[in-house]
C-alpha positions in Angstrom: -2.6 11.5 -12.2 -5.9 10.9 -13.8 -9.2 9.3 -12.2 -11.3 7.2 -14.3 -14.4 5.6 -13.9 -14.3 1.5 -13.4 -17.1 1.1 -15.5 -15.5 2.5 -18.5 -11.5 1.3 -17.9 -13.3 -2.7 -16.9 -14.9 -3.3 -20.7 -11.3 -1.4 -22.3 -9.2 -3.8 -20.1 -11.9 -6.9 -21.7 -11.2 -5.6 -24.8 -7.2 -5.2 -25.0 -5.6 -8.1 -23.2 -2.1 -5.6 -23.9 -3.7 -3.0 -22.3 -4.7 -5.4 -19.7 -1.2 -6.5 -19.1 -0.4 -3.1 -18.6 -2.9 -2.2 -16.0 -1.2 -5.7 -14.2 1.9 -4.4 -14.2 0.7 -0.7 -12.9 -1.0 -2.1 -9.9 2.3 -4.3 -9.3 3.8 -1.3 -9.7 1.7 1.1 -6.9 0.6 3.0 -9.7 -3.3 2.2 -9.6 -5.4 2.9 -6.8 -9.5 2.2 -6.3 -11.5 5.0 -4.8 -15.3 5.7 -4.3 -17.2 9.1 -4.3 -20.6 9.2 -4.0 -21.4 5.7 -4.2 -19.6 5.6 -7.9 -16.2 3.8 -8.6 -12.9 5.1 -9.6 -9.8 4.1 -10.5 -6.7 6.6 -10.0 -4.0 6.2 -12.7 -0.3 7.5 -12.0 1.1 5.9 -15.2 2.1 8.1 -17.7 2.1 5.7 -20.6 -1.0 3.6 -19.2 -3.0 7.6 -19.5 -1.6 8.0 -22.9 -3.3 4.4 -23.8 -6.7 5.2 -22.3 -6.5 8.5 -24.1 -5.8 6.9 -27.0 -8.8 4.9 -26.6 -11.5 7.8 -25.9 -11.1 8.2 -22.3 -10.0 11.2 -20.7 -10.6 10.9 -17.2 -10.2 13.6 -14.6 -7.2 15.5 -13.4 -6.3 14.5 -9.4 -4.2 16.9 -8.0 -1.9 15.3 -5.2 -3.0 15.8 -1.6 
């Protein structure tokens, strides 16, 4: 799992209407969830393939260990 901010995955999502499609089908999925910490947004990803894209397109996000 990887946590990444929404203001960087919202203009990527804009950008890539596959990618897009993608995120669709991981939220149909259960594999999305939104967070907050410290007034800032996140989005946790538990998609394999859907982190593989994002890295693929510059963004890393942040390990989440499972609680």
């Amino acid at each position: 799992m990887r946590r990444y901010p929404a203001h960087k995955v919202t203009p990527l999502l804009v950008q890539h209407p596959d990618l897009m499609e993608a995120w669709k089908e991981a939220a149909r999925a259960g594999l999305l969830r939104a967070e907050s910490q410290e007034g800032r947004n996140y989005v946790v990803v538990e998609d394999p393939s859907l982190i593989a894209r994002l890295k693929a397109l510059g963004l890393e996000g942040e390990a989440v260990k499972e609680a």
